[in-house]
C-alpha positions as CSV (number, residue, x, y, z in Angstrom):
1,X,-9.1,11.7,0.0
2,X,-11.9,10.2,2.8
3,X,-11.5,12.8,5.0
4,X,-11.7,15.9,2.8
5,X,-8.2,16.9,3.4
6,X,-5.4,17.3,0.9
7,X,-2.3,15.1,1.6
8,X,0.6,14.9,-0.7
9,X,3.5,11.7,-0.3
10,X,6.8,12.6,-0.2
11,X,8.0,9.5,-0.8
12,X,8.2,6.4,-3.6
13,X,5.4,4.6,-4.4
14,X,5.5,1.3,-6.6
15,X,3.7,0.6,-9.9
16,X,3.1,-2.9,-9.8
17,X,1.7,-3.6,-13.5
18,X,2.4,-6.8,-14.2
19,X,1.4,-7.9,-10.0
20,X,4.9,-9.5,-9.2
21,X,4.9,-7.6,-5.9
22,X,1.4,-8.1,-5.1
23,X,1.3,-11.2,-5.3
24,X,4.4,-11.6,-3.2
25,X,3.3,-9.5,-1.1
26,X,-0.4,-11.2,-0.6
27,X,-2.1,-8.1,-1.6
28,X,-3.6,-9.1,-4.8
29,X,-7.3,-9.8,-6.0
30,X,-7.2,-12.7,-8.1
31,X,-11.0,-12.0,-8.4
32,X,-12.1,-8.3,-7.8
33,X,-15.1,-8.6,-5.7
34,X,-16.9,-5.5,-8.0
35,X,-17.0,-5.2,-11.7
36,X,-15.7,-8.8,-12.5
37,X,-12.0,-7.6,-12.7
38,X,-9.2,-10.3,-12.4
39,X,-5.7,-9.5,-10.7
40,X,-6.5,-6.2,-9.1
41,X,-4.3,-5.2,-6.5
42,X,-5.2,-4.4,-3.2
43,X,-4.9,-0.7,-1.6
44,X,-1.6,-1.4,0.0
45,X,1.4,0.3,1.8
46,X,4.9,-0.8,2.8
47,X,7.6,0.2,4.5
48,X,10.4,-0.8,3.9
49,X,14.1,-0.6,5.8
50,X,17.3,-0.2,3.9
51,X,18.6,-3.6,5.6
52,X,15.4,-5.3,3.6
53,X,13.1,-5.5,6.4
54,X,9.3,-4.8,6.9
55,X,8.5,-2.0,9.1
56,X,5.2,-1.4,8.1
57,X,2.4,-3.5,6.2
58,X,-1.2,-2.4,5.4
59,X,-3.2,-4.2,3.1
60,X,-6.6,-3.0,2.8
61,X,-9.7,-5.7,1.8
62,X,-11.9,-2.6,1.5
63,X,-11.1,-0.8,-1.8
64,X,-12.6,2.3,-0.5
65,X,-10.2,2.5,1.8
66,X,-6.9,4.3,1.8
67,X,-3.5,3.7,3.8
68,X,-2.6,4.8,7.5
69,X,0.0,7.9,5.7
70,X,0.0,9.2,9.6
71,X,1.4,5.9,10.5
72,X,3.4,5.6,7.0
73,X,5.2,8.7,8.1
74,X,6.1,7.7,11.7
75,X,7.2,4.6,10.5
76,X,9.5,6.4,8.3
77,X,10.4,8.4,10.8
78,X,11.5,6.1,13.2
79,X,13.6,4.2,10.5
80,X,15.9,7.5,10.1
81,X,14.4,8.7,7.0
């Protein structure tokens, strides 16, 4: 990752192929800025409550970029998980 340190997820993450979420979710690139892509999601991360709700949105413009997992995992945490 960007910092040089090795982080591993211990929790879900979503494959969005065919961009249903994304674009629900305004995190979708209708018109990558590089390589003259179309429909490319953004780096994104959400967290999500079992009653539904959003605890936690990141939605990254810059591709280079990677979520908050520090703030992923206290989010998680303070929603019981």
């Amino acid at each position: 990752n960007a910092n040089g340190k090795n982080k591993r997820t211990t929790f879900d993450l979503l494959s969005d192929f065919n961009k249903e979420i994304s674009r629900k979710y305004d995190s979708l690139y209708e018109d990558f800025p590089l390589f003259g892509l179309k429909g490319v999601t953004k780096r994104s991360a959400f967290v999500i409550d079992k009653q539904g709700n959003i605890k936690y949105a990141e939605i990254l413009d810059d591709p280079g970029k990677i979520p908050d997992f520090d703030k992923i995992k206290q989010t998680l945490e303070q929603c019981g998980k």
